[in-house]
N, C-alpha and C positions, 0 to 999 in steps of 0.2 A: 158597775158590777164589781164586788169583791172578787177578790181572786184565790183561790183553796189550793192548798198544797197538802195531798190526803195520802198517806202511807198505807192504807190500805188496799190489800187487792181485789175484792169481790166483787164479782158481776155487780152486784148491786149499787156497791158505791160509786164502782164504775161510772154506770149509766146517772145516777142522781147527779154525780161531780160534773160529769160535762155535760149535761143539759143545763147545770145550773154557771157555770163556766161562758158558755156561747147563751145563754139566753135567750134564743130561738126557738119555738117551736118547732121538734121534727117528727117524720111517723117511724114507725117503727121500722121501716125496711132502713130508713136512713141510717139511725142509731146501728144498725145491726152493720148496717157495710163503713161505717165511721170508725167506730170500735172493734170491728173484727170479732165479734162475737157470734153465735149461732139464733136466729131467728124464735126457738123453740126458748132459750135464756135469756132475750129481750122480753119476750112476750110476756114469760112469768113475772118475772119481775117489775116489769112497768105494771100491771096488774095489783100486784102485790100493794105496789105504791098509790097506785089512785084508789084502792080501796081502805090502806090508812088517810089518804090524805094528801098525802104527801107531791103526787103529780095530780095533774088536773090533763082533760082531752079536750078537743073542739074541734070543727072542720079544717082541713086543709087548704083555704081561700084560693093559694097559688098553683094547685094540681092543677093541671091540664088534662081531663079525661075525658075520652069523646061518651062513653056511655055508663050508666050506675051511676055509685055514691061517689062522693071525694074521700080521700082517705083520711084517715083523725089523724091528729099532729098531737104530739105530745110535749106539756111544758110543764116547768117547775110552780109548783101552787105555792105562791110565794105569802099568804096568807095562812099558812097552816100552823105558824107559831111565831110569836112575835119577840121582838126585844128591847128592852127597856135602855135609857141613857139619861143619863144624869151629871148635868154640867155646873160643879159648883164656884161659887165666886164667892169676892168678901158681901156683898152687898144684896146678890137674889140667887135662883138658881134656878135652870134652862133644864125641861124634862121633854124629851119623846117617845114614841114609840118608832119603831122600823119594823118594816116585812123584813122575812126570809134573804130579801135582794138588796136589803141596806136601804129602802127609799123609806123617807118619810110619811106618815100614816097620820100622826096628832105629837101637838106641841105646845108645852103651858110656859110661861116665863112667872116665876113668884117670888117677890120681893121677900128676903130671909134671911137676916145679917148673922152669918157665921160666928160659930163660936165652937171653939176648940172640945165640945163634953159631948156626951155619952148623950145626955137627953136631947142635944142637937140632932146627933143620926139619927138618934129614935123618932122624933117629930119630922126628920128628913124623910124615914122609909114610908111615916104614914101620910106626909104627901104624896109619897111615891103610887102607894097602896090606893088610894082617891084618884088620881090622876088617868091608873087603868081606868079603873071605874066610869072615869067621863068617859072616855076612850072608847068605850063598850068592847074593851077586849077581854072575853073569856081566862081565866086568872090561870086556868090549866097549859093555855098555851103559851102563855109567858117561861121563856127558856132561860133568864136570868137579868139581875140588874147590872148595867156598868156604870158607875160612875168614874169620873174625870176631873181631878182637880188643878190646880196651877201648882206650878213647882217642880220638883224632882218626886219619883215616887217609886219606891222598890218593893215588888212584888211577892218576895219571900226571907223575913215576913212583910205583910202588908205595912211600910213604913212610909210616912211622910219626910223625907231626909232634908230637903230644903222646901219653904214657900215663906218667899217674902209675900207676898201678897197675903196671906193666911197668915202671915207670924209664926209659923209651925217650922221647929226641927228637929230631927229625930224623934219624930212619933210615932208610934206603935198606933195605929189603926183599930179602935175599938177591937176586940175581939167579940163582942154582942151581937154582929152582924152575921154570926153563924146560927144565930136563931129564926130569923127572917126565913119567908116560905119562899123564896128564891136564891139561889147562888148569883152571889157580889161578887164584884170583880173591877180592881181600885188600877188607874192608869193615867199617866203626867196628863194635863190637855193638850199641851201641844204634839204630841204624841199621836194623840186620838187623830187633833184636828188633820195630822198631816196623812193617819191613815185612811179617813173620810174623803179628802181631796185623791190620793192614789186609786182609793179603791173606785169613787167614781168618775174621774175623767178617765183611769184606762190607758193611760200615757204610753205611748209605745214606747219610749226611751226606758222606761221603770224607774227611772234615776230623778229623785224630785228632792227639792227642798222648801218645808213650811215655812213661812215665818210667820209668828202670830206677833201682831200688834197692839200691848195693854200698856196696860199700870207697866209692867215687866216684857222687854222685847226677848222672846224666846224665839227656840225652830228644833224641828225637826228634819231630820235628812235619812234620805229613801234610797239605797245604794239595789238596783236589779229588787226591786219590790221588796226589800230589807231594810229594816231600819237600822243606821248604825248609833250603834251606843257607846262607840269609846273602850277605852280601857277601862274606867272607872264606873261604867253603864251611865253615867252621866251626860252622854253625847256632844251635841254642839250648844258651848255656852254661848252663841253669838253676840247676847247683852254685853259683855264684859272688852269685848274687843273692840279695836278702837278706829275713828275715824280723823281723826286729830288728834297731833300732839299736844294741843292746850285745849281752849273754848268751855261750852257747857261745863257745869261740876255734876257727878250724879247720885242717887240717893246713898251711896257708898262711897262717897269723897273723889269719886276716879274722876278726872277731866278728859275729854274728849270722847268716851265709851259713843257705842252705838245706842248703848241705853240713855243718856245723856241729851241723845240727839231726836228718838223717836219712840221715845214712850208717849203714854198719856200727857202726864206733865209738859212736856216737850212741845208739845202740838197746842196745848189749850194753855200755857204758861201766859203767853203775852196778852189774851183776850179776857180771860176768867179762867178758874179752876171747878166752875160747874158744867159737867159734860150736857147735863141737860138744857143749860143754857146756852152752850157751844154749839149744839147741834139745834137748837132752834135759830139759830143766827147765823146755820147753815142753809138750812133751806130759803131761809129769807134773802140769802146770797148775799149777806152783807159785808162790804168792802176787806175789814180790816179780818172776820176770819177767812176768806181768798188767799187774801196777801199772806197770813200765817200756813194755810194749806200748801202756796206757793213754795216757799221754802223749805216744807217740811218734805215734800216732793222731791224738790234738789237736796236732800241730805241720806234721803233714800235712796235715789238715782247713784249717790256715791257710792253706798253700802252694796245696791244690786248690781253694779256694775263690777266690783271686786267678786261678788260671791260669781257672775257669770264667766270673769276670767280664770277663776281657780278650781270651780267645781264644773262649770259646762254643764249644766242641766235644765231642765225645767223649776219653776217656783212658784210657789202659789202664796199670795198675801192675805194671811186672813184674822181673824178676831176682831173685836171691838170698832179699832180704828179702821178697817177698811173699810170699812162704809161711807166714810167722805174721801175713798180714794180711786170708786168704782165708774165715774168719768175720767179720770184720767190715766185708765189703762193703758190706751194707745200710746200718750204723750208721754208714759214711764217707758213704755217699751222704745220709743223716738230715739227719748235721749239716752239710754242706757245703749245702744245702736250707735250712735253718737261718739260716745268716749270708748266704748269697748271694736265699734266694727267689725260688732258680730249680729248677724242678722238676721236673726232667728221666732221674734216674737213669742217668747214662750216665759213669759210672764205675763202671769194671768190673777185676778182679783176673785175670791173665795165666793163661791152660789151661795154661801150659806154662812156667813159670816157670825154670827152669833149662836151655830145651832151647829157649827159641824164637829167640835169636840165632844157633842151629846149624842151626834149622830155616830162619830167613831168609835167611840167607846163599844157600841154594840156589836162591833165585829167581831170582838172576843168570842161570844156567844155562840154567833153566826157561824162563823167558822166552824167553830171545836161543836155543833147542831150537824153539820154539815159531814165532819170524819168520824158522826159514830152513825152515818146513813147503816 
């Protein structure tokens, strides 16, 4: 579940925020003694809503009534407008839709090699535009696009400040895309990915840290359901820092980095440098990529081990590379348990490892859908 932080006072948003908050269906008497509001101003209102749309009714299964109806329970119609997400990369790009509740609805992956121009977005959004269309979602109820890219990325103006991945620095962001029949909305991936992980595990701590696994080892950090961004809004450069004072060299001359140690490169260096061949010669379970996953495991276990001693939090590993790292969840939490003797288990490997930066992205939306109830 996303989590809304709505500055508004009205009965109205009221009632939509915390039903859509707990995710439960309630009936009305509930709402009414939950909120402290007058039964006569739930009723209107909930009314109001199921007749945009916006709530939906059905029996209440768990009433215990010895005579007559059960009473309707009310929940958020999480199909009343949907949201777009768009995860770019150098080589394809990752589109979905979400409900209202942030879950997954339809998902296309399209092979589409980046290129820094104008007619790029343009063929971008009219993928986008097609993509509804399979989707069979209504074009009215699309609330807006997010796309997601790697890198650093600053929102006013829409700039690309750093992406090695991309090649891109200090770019200005098409301004074309204010043409489009939706309102865009451009945000780092790791970013996204790390608000896609908070918003759907629900973490009680609030306090999380992403790390996403590519070409580029980035993360994101979640301080009380907040993202910190630094003095420089640049947040945490994890990649840069270091695990050794000598070893690896990395695509920046630096010896020892954590990028050095667990990028792409990194992982598929000793085998081949074709992920698609890497990962066929995983499932095959063959000997020599084990033995390279082995180590790559122990050089992580280094990094999660520091990041558990100095931040104490939850973590979630996600992008690309977690995928050949989703067996051995248990045995990172072992040894990181191990050297730190802290024993906590709260390192956990991504549900959605190629999909939840596209899926993040759409919170923007959801959200700010959600504080103009």
């Amino acid at each position: 579940m996303i989590r809304t932080n709505t500055t508004k006072t009205n009965s109205r948003n009221i009632i939509y925020s915390y039903l859509y908050q707990i995710n439960t269906p309630l009936t009305k008497q509930q709402i009414m003694l939950d909120l402290g509001l007058s039964l006569p101003t739930v009723t209107n209102n909930i009314n109001q809503m199921i007749k945009e749309g916006l709530l939906k009714q059905g029996i209440d299964e768990e009433s215990k009534v010895a005579i007559g109806r059960k009473p309707r329970a009310i929940s958020i119609n999480e199909e009343a407008s949907f949201a777009i997400g768009i995860d770019i990369s150098q080589s394809h790009v990752t589109f979905v839709v979400t409900t209202l509740l942030g879950e997954l609805k339809s998902t296309q992956i399209r092979d589409f090699e980046f290129e820094n121009t104008t007619s790029y977005y343009t063929q971008l959004m009219q993928f986008a535009y097609r993509f509804i269309q399979l989707s069979e979602i209504e074009f009215q109820k699309v609330i807006g696009i997010g796309i997601s890219l790697p890198g650093i990325i600053s929102t006013n103006p829409n700039t690309i400040v750093f992406s090695p991945e991309l090649g891109i620095e200090n770019e200005l962001i098409p301004k074309s895309f204010n043409k489009y029949l939706f309102p865009v909305f451009f945000e780092s991936k790791v970013n996204t990915g790390g608000k896609y992980e908070i918003g759907l595990r629900n973490i009680d701590s609030k306090n999380l840290l992403f790390l996403s696994l590519e070409d580029y080892v980035e993360c994101s950090f979640f301080v009380n359901n907040q993202l910190y961004t630094g003095n420089d809004g640049k947040g945490m450069q994890i990649g840069k820092t270091y695990l050794s004072k000598e070893g690896n060299i990395d695509e920046f001359g630096k010896k020892g980095t954590v990028q050095s140690y667990l990028s792409t490169k990194a992982l598929l260096s000793s085998v081949t440098d074709d992920m698609s061949k890497f990962t066929k010669l995983y499932i095959e379970k063959d000997d020599k990529v084990l033995k390279q996953i082995e180590i790559y495991v122990n050089n992580l276990v280094r990094l999660l081990a520091n990041l558990i001693y100095s931040l104490n939090c939850d973590i979630v590993i996600g992008s690309e590379l977690s995928i050949f790292l989703i067996d051995y969840e248990k045995i990172i939490n072992k040894k990181v348990f191990e050297i730190t003797g802290i024993d906590t288990n709260n390192i956990r490997i991504s549900k959605y490892p190629k999909r939840s930066s596209a899926i993040g992205v759409t919170y923007h939306f959801i959200n700010e859908f959600i504080s103009q109830i």
